[in-house]
C-alpha positions in Angstrom: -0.9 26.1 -12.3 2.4 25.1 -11.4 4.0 22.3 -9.6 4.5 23.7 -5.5 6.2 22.5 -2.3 3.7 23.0 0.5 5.5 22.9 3.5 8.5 20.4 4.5 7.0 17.2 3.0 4.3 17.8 1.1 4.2 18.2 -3.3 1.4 19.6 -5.0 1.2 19.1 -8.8 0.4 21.9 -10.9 -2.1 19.4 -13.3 -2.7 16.3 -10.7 -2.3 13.0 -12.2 -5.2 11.0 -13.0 -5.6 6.9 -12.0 -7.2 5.7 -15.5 -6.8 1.8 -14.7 -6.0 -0.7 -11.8 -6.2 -4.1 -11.1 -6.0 -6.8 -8.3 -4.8 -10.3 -7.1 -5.6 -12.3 -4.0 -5.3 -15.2 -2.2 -7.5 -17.9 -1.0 -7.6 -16.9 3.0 -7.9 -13.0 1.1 -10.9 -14.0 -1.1 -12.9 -15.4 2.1 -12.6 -11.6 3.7 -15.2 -9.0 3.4 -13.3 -7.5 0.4 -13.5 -11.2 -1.4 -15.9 -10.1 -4.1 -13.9 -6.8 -5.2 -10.9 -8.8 -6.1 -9.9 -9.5 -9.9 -8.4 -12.5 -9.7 -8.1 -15.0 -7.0 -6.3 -18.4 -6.3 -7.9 -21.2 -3.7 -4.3 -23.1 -3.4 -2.5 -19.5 -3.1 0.3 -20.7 -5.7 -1.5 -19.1 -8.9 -0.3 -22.1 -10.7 3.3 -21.4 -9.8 6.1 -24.3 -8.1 7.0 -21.6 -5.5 5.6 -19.2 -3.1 7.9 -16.6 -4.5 7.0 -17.1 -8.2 3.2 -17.0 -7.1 4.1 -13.3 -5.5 5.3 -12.4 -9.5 2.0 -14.0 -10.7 0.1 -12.0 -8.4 2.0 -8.7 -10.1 1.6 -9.8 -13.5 -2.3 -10.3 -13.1 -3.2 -7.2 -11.0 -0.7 -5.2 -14.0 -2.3 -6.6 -16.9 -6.1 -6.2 -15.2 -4.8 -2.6 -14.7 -4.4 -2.0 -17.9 -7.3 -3.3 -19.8 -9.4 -1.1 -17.7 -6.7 1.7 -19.3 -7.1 0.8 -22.3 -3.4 0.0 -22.7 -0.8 -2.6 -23.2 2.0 -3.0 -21.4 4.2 -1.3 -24.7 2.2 2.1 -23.6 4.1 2.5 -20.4 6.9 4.8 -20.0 8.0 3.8 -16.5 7.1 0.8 -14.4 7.1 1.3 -10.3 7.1 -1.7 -8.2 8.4 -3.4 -4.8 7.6 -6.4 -2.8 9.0 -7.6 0.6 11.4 -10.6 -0.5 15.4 -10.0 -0.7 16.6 -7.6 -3.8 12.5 -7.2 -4.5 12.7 -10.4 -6.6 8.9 -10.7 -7.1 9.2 -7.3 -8.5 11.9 -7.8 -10.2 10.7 -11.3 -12.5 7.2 -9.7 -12.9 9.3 -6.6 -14.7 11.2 -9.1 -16.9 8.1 -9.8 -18.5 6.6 -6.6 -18.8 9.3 -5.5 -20.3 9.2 -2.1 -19.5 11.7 0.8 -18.0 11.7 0.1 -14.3 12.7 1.1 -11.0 12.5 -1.5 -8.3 11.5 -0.4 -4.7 11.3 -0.9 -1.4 9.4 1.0 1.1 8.5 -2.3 3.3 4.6 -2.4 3.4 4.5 1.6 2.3 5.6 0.4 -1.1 2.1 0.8 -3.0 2.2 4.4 -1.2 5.8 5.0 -2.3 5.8 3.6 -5.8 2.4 6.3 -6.5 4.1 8.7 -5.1 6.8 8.7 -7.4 4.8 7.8 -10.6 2.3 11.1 -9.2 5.7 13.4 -9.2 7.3 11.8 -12.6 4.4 12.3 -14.5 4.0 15.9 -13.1 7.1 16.7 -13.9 6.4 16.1 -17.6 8.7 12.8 -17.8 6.1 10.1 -19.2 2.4 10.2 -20.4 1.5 6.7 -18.5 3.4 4.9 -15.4 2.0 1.7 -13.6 2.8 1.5 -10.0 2.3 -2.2 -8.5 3.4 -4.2 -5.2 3.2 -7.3 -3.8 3.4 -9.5 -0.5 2.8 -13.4 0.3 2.0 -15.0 3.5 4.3 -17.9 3.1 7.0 -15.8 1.7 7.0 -13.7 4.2 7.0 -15.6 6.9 10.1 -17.8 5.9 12.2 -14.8 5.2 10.7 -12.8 8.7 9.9 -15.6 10.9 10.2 -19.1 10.9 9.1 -21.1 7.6 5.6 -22.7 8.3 6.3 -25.5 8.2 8.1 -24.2 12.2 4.6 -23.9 13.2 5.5 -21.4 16.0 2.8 -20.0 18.5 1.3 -16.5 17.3 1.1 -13.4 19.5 -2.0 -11.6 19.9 -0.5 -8.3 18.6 1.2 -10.5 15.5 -0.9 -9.5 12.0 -1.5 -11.9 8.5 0.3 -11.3 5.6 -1.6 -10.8 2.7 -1.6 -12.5 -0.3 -2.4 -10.1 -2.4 -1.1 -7.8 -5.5 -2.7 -4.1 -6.5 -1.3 -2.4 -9.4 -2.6 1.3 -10.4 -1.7 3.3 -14.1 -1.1 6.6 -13.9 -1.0 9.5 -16.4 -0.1 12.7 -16.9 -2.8 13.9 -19.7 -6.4 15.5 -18.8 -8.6 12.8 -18.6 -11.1 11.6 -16.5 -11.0 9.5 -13.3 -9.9 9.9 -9.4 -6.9 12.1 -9.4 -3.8 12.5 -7.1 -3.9 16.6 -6.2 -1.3 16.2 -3.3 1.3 13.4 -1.8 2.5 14.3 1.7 6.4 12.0 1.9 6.8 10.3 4.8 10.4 10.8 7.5 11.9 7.4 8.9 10.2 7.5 12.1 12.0 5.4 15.3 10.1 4.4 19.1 12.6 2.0 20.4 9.9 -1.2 19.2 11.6 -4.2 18.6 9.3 -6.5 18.9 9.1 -8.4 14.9 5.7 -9.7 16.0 4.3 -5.8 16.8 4.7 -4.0 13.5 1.5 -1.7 14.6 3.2 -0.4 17.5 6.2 -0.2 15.1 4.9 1.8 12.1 2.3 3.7 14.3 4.4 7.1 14.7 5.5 6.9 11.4 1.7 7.2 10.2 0.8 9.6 13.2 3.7 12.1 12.1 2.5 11.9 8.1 -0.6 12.7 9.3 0.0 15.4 10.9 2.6 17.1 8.6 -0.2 16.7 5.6 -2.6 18.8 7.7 -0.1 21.4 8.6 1.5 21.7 5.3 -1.8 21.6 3.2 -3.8 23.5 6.1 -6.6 20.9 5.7 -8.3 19.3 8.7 -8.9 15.4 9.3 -12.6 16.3 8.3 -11.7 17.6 4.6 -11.6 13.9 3.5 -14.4 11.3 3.7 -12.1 8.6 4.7 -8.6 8.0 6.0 -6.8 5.2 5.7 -3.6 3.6 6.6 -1.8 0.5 5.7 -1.8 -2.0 7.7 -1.5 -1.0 11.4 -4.0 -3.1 12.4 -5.8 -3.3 15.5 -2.9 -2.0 18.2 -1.7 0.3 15.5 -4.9 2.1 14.4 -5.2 2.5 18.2 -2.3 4.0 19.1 -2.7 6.5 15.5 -6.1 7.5 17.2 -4.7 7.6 20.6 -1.8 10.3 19.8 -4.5 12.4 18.5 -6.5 12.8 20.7 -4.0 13.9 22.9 -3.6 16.6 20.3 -7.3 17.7 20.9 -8.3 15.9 17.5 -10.6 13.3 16.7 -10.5 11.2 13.7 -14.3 9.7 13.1 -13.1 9.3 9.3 -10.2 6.9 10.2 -9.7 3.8 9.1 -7.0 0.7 8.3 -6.4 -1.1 5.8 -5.4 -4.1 8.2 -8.7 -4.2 9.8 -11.2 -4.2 6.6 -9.1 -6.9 4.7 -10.0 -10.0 7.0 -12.5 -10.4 9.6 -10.8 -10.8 12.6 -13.4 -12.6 14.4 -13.8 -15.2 12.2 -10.4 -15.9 10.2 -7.8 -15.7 13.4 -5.5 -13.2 11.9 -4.8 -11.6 15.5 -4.6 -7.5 15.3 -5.4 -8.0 11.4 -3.7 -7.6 8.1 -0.3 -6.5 7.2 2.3 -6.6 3.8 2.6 -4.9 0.4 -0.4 -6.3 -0.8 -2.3 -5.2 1.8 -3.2 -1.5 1.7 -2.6 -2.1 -2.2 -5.4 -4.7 -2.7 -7.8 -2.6 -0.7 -6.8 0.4 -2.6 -7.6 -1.1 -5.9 -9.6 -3.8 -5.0 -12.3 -1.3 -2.8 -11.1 2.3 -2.9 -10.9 2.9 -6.6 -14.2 1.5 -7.3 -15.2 3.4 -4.5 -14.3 6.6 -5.6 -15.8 5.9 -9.2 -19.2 4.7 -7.9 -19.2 8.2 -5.8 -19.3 6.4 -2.4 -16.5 8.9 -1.4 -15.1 12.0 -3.2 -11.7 12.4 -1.0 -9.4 10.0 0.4 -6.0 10.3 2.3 -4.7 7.0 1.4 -1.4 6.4 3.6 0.2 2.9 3.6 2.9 2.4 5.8 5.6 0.5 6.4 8.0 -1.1 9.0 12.0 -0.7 7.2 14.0 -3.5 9.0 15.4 -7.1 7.9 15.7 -10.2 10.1 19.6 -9.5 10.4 18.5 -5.9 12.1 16.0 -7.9 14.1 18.9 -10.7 15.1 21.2 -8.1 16.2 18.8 -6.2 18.7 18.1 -3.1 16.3 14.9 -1.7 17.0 12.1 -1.1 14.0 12.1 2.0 12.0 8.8 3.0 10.1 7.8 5.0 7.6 4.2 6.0 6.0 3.2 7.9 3.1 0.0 10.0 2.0 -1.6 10.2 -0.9 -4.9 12.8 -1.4 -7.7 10.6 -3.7 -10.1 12.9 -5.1 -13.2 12.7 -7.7 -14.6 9.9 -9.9 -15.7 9.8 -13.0 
């Protein structure tokens, strides 16, 4: 079978891709979630033995890669193409991890959609016959985030109710091209730069929310599968308002999504660690997804996932100047196990 275009936005590999390792990292805050438990490594002082919050967030990428791939069976050597992105300035967690790893590398940034983007590039690669194996990982960090978005901690500004948590927290997945078994990746629907007028820093669900809605709905109309086809849905890290506003537009399209989910609202329990309208960053919908998901899909407690982690593309120079916040969100169909 050959490699097809369904529709505007949506690629269909002719021999899917298979996930044959992945790995996590998460914080202390993180490990105290529901999700704790599935995590492969985790820090209680968040630093992962590092002097800064930024070389924690490299940590973080080197431990979920290497966990990654001793479940592969591989070393780092084995790669053809390392994907990765974070949410600092020039993707510098990214960027150090790589310098170890040693391997050819494109650094990205997709905001929080990065663990979506950097799989759906390894998926079409690896399709496309250029690589046998390609490790797709991402990262975010509370503190670092919030110096470089917000105000540094130490501001200790006042939090608004629709504000979410950064995660601290890394996922990295390996990828390959050859027959083998494990979950596989039959069809990534790329997400358009989607714009509502929110500029609100502090709102990011009501930011990414079309972005994730329009996805959505182009994977069903280009694939001409319905919501129910997959046993969960799940997007980034919309959170609370988000995930609302997702469910919300359709509805008003006559459908209803009792599969749908967010990554933002499973990661933390918002009753009982404050974290507002829930969980947001890189290593958000990517420590669920290989923290939770992957296992998932082994163990056979789902066989199809639309995995779609989203992201909100603006700086705090767009946010200074009065630019509002563009989002973006792409979808990745999980299917099988073992």
């Amino acid at each position: 079978m050959e490699n097809q275009k369904l529709g505007r936005q949506t690629f269909q590999p002719g021999s899917p891709p298979v996930i044959i390792g992945f790995g996590s990292a998460a914080g202390n805050k993180e490990s105290q979630g529901p999700l704790g438990r599935h995590f492969d490594h985790t820090c209680k002082d968040d630093t992962f033995g590092c002097k800064t919050w930024e070389q924690a967030e490299s940590a973080m990428q080197g431990l979920a890669l290497d966990a990654a791939l001793k479940r592969a069976g591989l070393h780092t050597t084995d790669l053809d193409l390392l994907l990765a992105g974070d949410l600092l300035n020039q993707c510098i967690g990214s960027g150090y991890a790589a310098r170890a790893a040693d391997v050819p590398f494109f650094g990205l940034y997709g905001a929080c959609s990065t663990m979506g983007e950097s799989l759906a590039l390894a998926t079409l690669l690896l399709s496309g016959g250029y690589g046998t194996y390609a490790a797709a990982v991402t990262s975010s960090h509370f503190c670092s985030a919030e110096r470089q978005y917000r105000t540094p901690l130490e501001y200790g500004s006042q939090r608004t109710p629709t504000a979410q948590w950064t995660a601290t927290a890394a996922g990295a997945v390996v990828v390959t091209g050859e027959m083998r078994p494990g979950p596989r990746i039959p069809r990534v629907t790329i997400g358009r730069v989607k714009d509502k007028g929110i500029k609100d820093a502090n709102n990011m669900g009501a930011a990414m929310a079309p972005a994730a809605y329009e996805t959505l709905k182009a994977h069903f109309e280009d694939t001409g599968l319905t919501p129910d086809y997959y046993d969960l849905i799940l997007t980034g890290d919309l959170g609370k308002l988000g995930h609302e506003i997702v469910t919300d537009l359709f509805e008003r399209d006559g459908v209803k999504l009792a599969n749908y989910n967010d990554c933002g609202l499973i990661l933390f329990d918002r009753e009982e660690q404050d974290v507002h309208a829930g969980a947001s960053g890189c290593g958000c919908s990517a420590s669920v997804l290989c923290g939770y998901l992957l296992p998932g899909l082994l163990a056979g407690r789902w066989r199809r996932i639309l995995f779609c982690p989203t992201g909100a593309l603006h700086s705090p120079t767009a946010t200074m100047q009065g630019e509002s916040i563009p989002g973006v969100c792409h979808a990745l169909a999980l299917e099988g196990g073992k």
